[in-house]
C-alpha positions as CSV (number, residue, x, y, z in Angstrom):
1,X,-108.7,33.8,26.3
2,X,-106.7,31.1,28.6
3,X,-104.8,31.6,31.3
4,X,-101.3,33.4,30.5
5,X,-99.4,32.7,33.1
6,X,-96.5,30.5,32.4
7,X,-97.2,26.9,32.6
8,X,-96.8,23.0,32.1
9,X,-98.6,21.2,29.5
10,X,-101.6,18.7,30.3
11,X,-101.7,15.2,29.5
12,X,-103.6,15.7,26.3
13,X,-101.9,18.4,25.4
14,X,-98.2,16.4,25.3
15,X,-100.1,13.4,23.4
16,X,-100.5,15.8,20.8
17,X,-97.1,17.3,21.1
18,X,-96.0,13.9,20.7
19,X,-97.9,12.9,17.5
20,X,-97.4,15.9,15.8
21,X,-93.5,15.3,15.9
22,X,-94.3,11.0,15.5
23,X,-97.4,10.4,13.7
24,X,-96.6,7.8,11.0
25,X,-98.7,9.9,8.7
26,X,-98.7,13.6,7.2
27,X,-102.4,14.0,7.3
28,X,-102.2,13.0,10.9
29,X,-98.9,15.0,12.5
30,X,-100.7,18.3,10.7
31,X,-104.2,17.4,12.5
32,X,-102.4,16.8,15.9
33,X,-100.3,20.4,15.5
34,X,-103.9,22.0,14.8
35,X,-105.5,20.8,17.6
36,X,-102.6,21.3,20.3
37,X,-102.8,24.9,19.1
38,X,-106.1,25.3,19.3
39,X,-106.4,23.4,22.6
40,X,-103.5,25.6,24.6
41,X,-104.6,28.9,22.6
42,X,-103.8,31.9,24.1
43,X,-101.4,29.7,26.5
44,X,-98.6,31.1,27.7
45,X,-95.3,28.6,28.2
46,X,-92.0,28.7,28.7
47,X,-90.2,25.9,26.2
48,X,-86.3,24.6,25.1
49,X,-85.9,24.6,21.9
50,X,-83.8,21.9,19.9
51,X,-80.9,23.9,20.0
52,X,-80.9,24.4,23.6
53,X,-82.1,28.1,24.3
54,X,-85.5,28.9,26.2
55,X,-88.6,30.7,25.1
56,X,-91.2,32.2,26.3
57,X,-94.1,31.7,23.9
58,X,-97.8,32.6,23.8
59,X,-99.8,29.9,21.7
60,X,-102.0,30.8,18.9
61,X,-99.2,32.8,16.6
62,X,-97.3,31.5,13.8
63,X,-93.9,31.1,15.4
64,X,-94.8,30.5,18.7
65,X,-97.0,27.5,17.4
66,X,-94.2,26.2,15.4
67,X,-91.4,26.6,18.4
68,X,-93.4,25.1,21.2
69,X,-94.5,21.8,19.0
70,X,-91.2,21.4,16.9
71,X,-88.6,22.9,18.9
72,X,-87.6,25.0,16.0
73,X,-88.9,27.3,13.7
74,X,-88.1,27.4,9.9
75,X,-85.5,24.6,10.5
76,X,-83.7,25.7,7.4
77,X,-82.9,29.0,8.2
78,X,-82.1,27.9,11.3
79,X,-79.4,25.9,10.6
80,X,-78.0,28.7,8.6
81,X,-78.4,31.2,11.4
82,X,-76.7,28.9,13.9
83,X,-73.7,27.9,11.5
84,X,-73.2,31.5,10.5
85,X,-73.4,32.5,14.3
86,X,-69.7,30.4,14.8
87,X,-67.7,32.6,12.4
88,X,-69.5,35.9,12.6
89,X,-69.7,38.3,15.5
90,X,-72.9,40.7,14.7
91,X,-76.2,40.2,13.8
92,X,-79.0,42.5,12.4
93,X,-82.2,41.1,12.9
94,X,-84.9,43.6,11.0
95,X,-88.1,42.1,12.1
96,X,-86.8,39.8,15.5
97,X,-90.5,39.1,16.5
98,X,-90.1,37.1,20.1
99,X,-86.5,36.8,19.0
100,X,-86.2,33.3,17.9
101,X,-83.5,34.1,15.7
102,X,-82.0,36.5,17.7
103,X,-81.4,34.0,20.8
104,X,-80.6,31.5,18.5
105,X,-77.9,33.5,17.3
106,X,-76.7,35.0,20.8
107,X,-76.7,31.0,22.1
108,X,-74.3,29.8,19.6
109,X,-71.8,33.0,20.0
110,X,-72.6,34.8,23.5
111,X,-70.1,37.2,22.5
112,X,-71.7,38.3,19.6
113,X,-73.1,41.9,18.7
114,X,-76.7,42.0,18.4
115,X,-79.4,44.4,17.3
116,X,-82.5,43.8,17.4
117,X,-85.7,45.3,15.8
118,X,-89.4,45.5,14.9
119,X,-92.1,48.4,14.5
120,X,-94.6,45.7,16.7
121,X,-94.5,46.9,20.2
122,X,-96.0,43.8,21.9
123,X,-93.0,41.9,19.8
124,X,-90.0,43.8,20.9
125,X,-91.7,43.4,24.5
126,X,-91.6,39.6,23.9
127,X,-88.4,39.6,22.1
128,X,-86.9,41.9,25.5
129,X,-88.1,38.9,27.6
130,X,-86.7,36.2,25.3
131,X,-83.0,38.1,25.6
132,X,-83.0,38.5,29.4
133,X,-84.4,34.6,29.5
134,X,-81.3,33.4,28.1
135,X,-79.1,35.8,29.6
136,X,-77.7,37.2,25.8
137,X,-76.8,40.9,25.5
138,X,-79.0,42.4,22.7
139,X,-80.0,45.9,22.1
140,X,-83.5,46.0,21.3
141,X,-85.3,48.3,19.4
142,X,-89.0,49.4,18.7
143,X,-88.6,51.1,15.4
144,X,-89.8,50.4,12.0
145,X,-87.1,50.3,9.2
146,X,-88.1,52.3,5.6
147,X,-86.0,54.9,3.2
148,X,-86.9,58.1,5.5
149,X,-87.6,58.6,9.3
150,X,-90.8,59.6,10.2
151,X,-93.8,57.8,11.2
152,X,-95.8,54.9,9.7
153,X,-99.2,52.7,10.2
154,X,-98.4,48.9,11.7
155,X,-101.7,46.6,10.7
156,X,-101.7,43.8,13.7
157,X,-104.0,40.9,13.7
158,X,-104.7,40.3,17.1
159,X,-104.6,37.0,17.5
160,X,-101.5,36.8,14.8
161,X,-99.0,39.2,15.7
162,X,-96.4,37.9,13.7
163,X,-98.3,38.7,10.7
164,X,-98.1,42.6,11.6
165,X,-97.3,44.6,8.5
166,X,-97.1,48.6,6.9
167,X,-99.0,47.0,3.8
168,X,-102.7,47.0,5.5
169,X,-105.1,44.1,7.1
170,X,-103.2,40.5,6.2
171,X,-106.9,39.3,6.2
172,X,-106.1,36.3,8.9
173,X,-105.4,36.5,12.6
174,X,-108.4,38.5,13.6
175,X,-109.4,42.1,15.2
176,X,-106.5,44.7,13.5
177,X,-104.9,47.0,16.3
178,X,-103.7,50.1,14.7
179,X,-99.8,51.2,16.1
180,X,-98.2,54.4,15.0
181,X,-94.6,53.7,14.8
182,X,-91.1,55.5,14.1
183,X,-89.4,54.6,11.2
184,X,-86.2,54.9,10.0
185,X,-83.7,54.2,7.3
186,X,-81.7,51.2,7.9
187,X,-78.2,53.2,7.8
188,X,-79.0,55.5,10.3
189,X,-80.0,52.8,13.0
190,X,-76.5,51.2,12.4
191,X,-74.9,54.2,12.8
192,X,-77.1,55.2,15.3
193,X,-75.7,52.0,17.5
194,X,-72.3,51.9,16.4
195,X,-72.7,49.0,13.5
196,X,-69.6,49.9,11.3
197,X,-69.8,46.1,9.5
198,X,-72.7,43.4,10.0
199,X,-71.5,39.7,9.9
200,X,-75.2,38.7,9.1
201,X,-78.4,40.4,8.7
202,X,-81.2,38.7,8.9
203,X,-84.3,40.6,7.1
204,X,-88.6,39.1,7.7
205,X,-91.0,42.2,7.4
206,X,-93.9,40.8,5.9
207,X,-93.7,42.6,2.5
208,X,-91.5,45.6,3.5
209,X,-88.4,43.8,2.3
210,X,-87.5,46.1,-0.4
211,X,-88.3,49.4,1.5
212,X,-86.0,47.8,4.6
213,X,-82.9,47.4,1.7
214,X,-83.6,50.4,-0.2
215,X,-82.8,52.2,3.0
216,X,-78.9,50.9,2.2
217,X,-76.5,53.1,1.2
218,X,-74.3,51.6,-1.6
219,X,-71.0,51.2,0.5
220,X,-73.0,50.1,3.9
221,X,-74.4,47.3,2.2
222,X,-71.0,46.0,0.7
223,X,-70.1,46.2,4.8
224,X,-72.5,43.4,5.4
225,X,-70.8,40.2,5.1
226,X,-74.3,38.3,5.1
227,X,-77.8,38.6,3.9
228,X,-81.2,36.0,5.4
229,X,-84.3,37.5,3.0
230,X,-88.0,37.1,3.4
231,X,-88.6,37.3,-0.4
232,X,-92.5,36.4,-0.3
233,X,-94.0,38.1,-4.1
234,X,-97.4,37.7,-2.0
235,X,-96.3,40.0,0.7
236,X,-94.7,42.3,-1.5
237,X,-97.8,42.5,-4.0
238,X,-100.1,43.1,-0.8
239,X,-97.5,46.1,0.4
240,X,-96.7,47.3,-3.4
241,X,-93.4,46.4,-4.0
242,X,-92.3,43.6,-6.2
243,X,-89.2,40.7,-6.3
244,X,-87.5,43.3,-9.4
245,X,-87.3,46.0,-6.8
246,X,-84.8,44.4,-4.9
247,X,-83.4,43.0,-8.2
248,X,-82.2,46.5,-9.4
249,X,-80.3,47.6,-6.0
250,X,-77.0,48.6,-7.8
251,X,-74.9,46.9,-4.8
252,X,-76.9,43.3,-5.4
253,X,-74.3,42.1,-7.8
254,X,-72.0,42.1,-5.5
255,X,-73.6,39.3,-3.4
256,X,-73.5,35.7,-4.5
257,X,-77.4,34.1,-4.0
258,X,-78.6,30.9,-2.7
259,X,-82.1,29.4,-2.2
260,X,-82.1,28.0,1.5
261,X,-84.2,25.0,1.2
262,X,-86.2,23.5,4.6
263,X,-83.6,20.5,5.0
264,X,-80.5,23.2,5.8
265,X,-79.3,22.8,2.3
266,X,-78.5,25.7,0.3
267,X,-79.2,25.9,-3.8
268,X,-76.8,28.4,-5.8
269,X,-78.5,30.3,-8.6
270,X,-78.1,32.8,-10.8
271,X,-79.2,36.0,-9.4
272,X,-82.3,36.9,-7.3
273,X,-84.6,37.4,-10.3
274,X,-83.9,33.6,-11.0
275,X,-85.6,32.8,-7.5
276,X,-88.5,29.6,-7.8
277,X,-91.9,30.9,-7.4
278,X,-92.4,28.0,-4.5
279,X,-89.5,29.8,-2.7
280,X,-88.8,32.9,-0.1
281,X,-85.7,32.7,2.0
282,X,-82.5,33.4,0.3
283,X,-79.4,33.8,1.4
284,X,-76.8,36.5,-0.2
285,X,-73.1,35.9,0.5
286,X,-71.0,39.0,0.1
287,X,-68.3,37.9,-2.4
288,X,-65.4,39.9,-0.1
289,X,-67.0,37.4,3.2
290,X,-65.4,34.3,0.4
């Protein structure tokens, strides 16, 4: 691969930058976005982000890609992150990957509580760095979350990290290296690290979702004030859960639901069995947090 020491973009490489963000045209921002990624793959950079936090990102994975080119990554839930991050003081953040969200969060309230987890070793790694970049106080922790401890399988692509999963090969992102992790139920790592109440937690494990919530007792879940779901039916189909699964936790109806849309705009429905098939992030608003 490229180099990977931290560097400064080329000439080409910020005309592409550029017309991925300007472009008049769809068809021609996407084209520009591919080939800046595949022109600084494997690149390692350090970049500021729209809302004013550094990264360290290698390009060639999914939110890397999207942070060094846009400056942001799922803008939607971002601006839901950030604007919960003024009134709450914790975050949970199952699956932090390089820990966008998590110095996202940590920028916007640097006295905030923050723990911070995923079964990928080279992520918590890169999350680590991310943290001590910006100078945020998070506990970081390389553990995977399901209904019992034990141990468990992690599927990484290579080239894809971010695509790392229990539920087997993704089928993208190249080579698979094989991690056996720890796991363990989400109730004991809060108690484990002294999490009596969570202002928001913010849930993206690639399918595992429903093993990550089951792992909720009944009267620890009604202690978190906010919810940020993953709720991809293809991910939970290729790790054997379903949308329903999550639909029958008994503490669910206590939680209000919203579809977060990419604008920042949030869309009340019904329950979480009403979600649109075109949609996966939800938000679920403890009714006491009113």
């Amino acid at each position: 691969g490229r180099s990977t020491s931290t560097s400064s973009m080329d000439l080409p490489s910020k005309v592409l930058k550029w017309m991925a963000n300007h472009a008049p045209w769809d068809s021609a921002r996407q084209s520009a976005f591919r080939k800046f990624c595949r022109r600084n793959l494997d690149v390692e950079s350090r970049i500021t982000t729209r809302h004013g936090f550094d990264m360290i990102v290698s390009i060639g994975d999914y939110v890397a890609n999207w942070a060094a080119v846009y400056g942001v990554f799922e803008p939607g839930v971002t601006a839901l992150v950030k604007e919960l991050a003024r009134t709450e003081t914790s975050l949970v953040d199952v699956g932090c990957n390089i820990g966008y969200h998590t110095c996202l969060f940590g920028a916007a309230n640097p006295q905030a509580r923050i723990l911070s987890i995923d079964a990928n070793p080279e992520m918590t790694r890169r999350c680590e760095r991310n943290v001590q970049l910006n100078g945020i106080s998070a506990t970081v922790v390389n553990c995977g979350v399901a209904d019992r401890s034990g141990s468990m399988t992690l599927y990484c692509p290579e080239r894809k990290p971010s695509l790392a999963t229990f539920g087997g090969d993704p089928g993208k992102g190249g080579k698979i290296i094989e991690y056996q992790v720890p796991v363990q139920p989400l109730d004991s790592l809060l108690e484990q690290h002294r999490f009596e109440e969570v202002g928001l937690l913010k849930v993206d494990v690639e399918g595992f979702e429903p093993l990550v919530l089951k792992s909720l007792r009944h009267e620890k879940a009604l202690r978190i004030r906010h919810m940020i779901l993953e709720c991809s039916r293809k991910n939970f189909e290729r790790c054997g859960f379903s949308l329903e699964e999550i639909c029958g936790l008994d503490w669910l109806g206590q939680f209000d639901v919203r579809v977060i849309e990419d604008d920042g705009k949030t869309i009340p429905i019904r329950s979480l069995s009403a979600l649109p098939d075109d949609r996966e992030n939800v938000w679920l608003k403890n009714r006491a947090a009113q």
